[in-house]
MARROLO-74400 format. One record per residue: z, y, x of N, C-alpha, C in turn. Coordinates in steps of 0.02 Angstrom, whole numbers, plus 50000, padded with zeros to 5 digits. Example, Ala and Ser with C-alpha at 12.3 -4.5 7.8 and 13.67 -1.06 7.14 Angstrom:
// residues 2
503904971650660503904977550615503904983550660/503544988850642503574994750684503945000250645/
This chain:
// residues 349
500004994050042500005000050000500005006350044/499535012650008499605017350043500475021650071/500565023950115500945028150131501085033550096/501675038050062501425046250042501195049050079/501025049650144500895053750176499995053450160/500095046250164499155043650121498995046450083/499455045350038499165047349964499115056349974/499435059349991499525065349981498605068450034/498415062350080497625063850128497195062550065/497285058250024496925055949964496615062149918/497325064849904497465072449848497045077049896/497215075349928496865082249956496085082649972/495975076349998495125075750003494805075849926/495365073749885494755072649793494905082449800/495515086649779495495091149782494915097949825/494995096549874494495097849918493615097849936/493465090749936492785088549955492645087049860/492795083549829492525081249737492605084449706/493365088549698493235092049638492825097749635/492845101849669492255107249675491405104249666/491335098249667490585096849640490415093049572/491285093049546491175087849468490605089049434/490615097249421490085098149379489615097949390/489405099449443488575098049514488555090749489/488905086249484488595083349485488545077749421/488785080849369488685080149261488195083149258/488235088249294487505093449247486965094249308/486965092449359486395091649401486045085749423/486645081949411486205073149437486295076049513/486855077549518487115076749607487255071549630/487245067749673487425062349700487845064249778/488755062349762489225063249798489125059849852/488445059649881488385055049953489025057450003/489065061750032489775064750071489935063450074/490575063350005491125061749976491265053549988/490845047949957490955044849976490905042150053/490545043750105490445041350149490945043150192/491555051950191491985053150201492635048350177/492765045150127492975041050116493105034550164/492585033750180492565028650221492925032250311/492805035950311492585039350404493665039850399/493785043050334494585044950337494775037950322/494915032850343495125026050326495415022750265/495135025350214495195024950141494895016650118/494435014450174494075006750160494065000550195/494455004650259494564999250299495004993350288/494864987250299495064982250270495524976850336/495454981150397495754980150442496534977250437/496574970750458497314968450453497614966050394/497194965950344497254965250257496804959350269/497154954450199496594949450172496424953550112/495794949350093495164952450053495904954750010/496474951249961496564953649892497094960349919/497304960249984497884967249990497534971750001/496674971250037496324977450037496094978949957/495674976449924495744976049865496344979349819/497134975649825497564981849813497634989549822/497354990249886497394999049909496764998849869/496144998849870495465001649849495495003649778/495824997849736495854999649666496095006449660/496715008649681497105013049688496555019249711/496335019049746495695023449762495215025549708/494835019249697494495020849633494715022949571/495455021149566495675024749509495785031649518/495915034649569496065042349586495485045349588/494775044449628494405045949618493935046549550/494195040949498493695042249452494275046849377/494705047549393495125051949370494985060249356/494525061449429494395066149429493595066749409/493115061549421492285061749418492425052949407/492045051749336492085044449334491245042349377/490915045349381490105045049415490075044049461/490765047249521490895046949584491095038649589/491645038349553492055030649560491525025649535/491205025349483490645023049498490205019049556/489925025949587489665023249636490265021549703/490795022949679491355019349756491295011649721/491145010549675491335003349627490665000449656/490195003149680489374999249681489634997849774/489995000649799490125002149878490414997949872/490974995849838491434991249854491204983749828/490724983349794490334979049772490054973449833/489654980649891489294978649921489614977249966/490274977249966490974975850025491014970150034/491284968049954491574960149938491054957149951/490414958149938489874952049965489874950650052/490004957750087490004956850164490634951150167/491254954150138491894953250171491814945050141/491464942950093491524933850065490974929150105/490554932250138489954931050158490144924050206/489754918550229490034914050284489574916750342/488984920150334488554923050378489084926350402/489354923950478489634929250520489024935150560/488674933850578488334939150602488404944150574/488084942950497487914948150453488654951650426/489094948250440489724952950417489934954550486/489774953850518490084956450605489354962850616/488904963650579488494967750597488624972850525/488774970950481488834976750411489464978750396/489994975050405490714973950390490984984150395/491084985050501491094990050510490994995850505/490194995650458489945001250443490005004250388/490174997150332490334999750270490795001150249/491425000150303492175002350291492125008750307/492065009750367492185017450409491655022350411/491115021150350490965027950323490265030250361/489925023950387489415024750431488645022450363/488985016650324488305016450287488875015350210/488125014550170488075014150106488025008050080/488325006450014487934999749995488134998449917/487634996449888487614995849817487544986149791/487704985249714487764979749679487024977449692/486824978949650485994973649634486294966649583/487024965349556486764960049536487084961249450/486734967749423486834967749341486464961949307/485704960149326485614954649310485734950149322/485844946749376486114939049397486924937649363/487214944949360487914943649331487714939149232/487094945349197487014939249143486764936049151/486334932649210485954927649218486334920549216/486974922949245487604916349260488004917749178/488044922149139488454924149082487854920249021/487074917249046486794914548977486444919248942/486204924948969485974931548933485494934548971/485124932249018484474935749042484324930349088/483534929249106483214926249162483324929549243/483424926649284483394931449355482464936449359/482654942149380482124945949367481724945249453/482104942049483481984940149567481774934049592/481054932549612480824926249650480904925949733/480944919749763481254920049831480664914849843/480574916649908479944912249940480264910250017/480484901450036480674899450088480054900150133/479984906650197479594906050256479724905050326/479454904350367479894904950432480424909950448/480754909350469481384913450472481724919450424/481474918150347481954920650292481504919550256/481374924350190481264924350122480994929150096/480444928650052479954933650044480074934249958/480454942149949480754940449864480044946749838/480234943449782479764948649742480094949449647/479894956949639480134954949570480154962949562/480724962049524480924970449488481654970449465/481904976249485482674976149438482744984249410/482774984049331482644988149299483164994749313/483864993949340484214999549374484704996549426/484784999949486485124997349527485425005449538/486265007249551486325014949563486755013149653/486925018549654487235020849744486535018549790/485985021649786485585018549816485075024449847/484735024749903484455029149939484185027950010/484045030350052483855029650119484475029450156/484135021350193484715019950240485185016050195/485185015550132485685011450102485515003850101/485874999550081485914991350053485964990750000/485804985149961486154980749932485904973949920/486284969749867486294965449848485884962149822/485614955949836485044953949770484844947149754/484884944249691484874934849709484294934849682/484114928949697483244928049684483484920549672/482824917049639482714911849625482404907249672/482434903749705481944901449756481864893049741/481474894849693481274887449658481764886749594/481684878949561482144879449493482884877549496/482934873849564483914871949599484094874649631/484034881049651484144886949723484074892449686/484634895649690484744904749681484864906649772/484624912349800484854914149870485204920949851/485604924849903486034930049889485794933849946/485384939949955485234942350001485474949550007/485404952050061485634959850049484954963050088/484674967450051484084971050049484084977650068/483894981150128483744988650141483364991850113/483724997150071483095002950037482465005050054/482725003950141481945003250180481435000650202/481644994150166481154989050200480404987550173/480154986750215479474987750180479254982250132/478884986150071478924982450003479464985849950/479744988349969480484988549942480244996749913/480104998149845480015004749804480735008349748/480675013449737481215015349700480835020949668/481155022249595481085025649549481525027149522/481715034149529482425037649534482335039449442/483195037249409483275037149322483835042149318/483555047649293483815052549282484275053949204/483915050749170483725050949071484345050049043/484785049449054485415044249048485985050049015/486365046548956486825051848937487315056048968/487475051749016487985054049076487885049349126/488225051149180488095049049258487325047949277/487225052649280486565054949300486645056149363/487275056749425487205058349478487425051949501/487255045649486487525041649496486865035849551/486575040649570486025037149615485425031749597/485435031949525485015026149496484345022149491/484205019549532483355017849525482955012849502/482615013049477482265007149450481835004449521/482184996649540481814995349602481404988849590/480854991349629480214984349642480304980649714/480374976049700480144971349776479544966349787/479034968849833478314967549831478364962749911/478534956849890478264952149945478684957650010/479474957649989479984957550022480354953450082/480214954250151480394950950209481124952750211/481624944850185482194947050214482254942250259/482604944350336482754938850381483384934650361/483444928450409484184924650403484774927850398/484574933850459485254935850460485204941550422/484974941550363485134945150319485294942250252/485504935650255485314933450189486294931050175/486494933150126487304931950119487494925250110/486994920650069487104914850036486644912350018/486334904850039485744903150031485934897749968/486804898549930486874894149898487364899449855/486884904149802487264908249775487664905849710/487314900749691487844897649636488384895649663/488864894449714489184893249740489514901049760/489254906449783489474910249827489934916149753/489404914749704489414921249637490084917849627/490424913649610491124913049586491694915549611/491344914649684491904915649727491784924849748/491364930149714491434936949713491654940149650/491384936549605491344942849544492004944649509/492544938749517493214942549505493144948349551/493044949249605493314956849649493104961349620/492314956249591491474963049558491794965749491/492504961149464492714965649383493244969449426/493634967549456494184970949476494134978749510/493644978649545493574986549562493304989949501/493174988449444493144990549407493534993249351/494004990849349494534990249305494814998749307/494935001649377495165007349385494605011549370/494135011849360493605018449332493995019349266/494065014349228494405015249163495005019549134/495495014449184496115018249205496135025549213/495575030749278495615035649292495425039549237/495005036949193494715039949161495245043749080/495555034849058495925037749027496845040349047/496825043149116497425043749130497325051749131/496505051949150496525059949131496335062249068/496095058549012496165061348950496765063048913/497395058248954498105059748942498575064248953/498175064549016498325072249032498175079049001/497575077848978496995083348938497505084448865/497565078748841497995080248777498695083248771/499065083248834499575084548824499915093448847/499145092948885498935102648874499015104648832/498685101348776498445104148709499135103448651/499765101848683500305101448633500495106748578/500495112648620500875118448585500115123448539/499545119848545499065124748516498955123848446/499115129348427498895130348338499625128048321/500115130448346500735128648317500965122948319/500905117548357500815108548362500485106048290/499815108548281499415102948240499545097948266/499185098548344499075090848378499615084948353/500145086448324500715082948302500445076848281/499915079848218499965076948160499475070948157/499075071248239498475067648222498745059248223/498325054848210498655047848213498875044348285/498415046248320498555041848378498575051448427/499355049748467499735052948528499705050348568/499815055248647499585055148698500185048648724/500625049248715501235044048692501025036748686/500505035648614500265029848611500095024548669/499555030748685498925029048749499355026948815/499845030748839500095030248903500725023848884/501005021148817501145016048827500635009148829/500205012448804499395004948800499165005548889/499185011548918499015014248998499485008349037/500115010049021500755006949069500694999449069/500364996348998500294986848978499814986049014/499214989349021498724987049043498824988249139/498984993449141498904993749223499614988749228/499924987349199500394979949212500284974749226/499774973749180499404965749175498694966349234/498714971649265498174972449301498354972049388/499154975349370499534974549468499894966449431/499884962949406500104955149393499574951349412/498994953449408498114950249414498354951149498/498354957449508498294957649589498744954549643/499444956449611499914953249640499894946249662/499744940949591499744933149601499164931049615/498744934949606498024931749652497594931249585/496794937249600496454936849561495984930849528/496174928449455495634925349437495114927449385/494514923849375494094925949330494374926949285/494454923449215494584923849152495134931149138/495904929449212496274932849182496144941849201/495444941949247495344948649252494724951449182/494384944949187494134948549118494604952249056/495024948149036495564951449008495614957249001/495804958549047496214966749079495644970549070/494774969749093494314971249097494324974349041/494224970748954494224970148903494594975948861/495364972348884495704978648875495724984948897/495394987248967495314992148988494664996148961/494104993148917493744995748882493935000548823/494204997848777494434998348733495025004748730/495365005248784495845008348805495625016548827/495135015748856494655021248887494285024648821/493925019148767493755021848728494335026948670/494655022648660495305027648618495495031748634/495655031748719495935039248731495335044448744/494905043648761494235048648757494245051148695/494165047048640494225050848585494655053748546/495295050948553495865054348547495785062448592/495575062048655495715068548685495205074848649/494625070848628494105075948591494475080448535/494955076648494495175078148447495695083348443/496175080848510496575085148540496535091848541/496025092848598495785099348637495225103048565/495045100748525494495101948469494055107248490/493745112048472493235113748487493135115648571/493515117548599493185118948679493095111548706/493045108248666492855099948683492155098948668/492015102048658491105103648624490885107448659/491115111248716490655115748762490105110148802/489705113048818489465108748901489815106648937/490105110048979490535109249031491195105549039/491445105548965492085103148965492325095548975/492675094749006492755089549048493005082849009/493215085148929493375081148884492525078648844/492275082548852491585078148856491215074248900/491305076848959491155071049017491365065849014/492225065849010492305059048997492335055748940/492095056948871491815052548810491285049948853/490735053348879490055050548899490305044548962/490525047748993490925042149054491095035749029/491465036048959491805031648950491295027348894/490625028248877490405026148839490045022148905/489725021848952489475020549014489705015649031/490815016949044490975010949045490875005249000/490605007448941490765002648894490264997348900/489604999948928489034996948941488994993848997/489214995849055489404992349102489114984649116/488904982749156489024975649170489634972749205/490084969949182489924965449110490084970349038/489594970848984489844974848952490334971348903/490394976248841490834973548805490724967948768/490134966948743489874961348721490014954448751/489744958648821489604952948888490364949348901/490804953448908491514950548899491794947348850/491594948248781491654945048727491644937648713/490814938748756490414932348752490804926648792/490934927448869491214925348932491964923748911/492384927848853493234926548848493304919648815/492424921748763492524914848699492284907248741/491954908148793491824903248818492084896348841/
């Protein structure tokens, strides 16, 4: 766990370097490249001396602070940390002795790639990725309709099919030749969230780039981490609509009194859930019981977003106002992979 002295380098870098671009980057489609990569350089990712679940402990904690303040930002720390857990699970030592360092301490970037393969294993979409065994790696081709944290010089993730008994797990450079992007702007919110619609045209990845040549095997053993850094976008999100409401106590004489659901409610549903979420972490993450929390952290985000609209009432309808950002934020999460459905589907299973 962080130090205060940590936390207080934390406050001060979101204060400092993020909050002055929240709105740059709701209403511009900014992308907090910096920010996050400073993240990394101030030792906010290093995983040094930690096994995967105690680094994992500090990060959550991160992503929840950060998306507290910009859920778009935490976001893309959630696509970074994505592209972590695949280094940090990987048996390819090279490839984690050559990526490991860079993606902690703030030198590179790295994004998911696997919204589809996640329903591909959930029973709900085909892999949109073919893999071709050649001399010394794999020639993928295909399309993935949005991949975000993504740009020059970045990574990520990507499973392909390579025949009808073989999924492979590769990690792919933005730069590699073949490799196109088409930047998605259109989007209700998190528009600065780096998003592209990417093609891969008879894609050369080498060995030592490839994470898992046996990804049905490798995907079980990531995607609890892939819900778990997630869990805190939620959290931040509605810890600051809780905050937002309780501004709004004394206006118009305490209307706010009267409405049904108080800021009260939320921060005892806040306290169960981030309970059952340091119990996930504490005893050691599993699938099912992080979906859970996942689930509940949907739901949780959604109520207090709208609760806070109601709160703050009309300066909640400006542009700018930050109680609209996060309704849109929190509708984003809702869609999410895995979304709510998608969790639905996966609890009843």
């Amino acid at each position: 766990m962080q130090t205060l002295q940590q936390e207080r380098t934390l406050d001060e870098l979101l204060q400092q370097e993020l909050k002055p671009l929240v709105r740059k980057v709701d209403e511009e489609a900014y992308y907090a490249e910096s920010f996050l990569l400073q993240l990394g350089r101030d030792g906010w990712l290093s995983s040094e001396g930690l096994t995967v679940g105690e680094a994992a402990a500090r990060e959550v904690q991160v992503v929840h602070a950060v998306s507290a303040n910009c859920m778009t930002t935490g976001f893309n720390l959630w696509c970074h940390l994505a592209a972590l857990t695949y280094v940090r699970h990987t048996e390819n030592e090279a490839l984690r002795a050559r990526f490991l360092p860079a993606l902690e301490n703030g030198e590179l970037l790295g994004a998911t790639g696997l919204s589809n393969p996640m329903k591909y294993y959930a029973g709900l979409e085909k892999l949109h990725l073919n893999a071709e065994r050649v001399s010394g790696g794999y020639v993928l081709n295909g399309a993935l309709p949005a991949v975000s944290n993504l740009g020059k010089g970045h990574w990520f993730g990507a499973i392909a099919a390579a025949g009808d008994d073989q999924r492979i797990m590769a990690f792919v450079s933005c730069d590699a030749e073949g490799v196109s992007l088409k930047e998605k702007t259109a989007y209700l919110g998190l528009n600065g969230s780096a998003t592209y619609a990417c093609r891969l045209q008879d894609v050369f990845v080498p060995d030592e780039e490839i994470l898992s040549e046996d990804a049905d095997t490798f995907v079980p053993a990531i995607r609890p981490y892939f819900v778990t850094y997630q869990v805190p976008l939620g959290l931040g999100v509605t810890e600051a609509a809780i905050a937002s409401m309780n501004k709004c106590r004394s206006r118009q004489h305490g209307a706010n009194q009267l409405l049904p659901v108080q800021p009260e409610d939320l921060q005892e549903r806040l306290d169960q859930v981030t309970a059952d979420f340091t119990q996930q972490l504490d005893q050691g993450v599993t699938w099912k019981g992080m979906l859970e929390v996942r689930r509940k952290a949907v739901y949780l985000t959604l109520d207090a977003v709208n609760a806070a609209m109601m709160h703050t009432g009309g300066p909640a309808y400006l542009q700018a106002s930050p109680d609209g950002r996060r309704l849109r934020e929190a509708f984003f999460f809702l869609n999410l992979t895995p979304t709510a459905k998608h969790l639905e589907k996966m609890l009843q299973a």
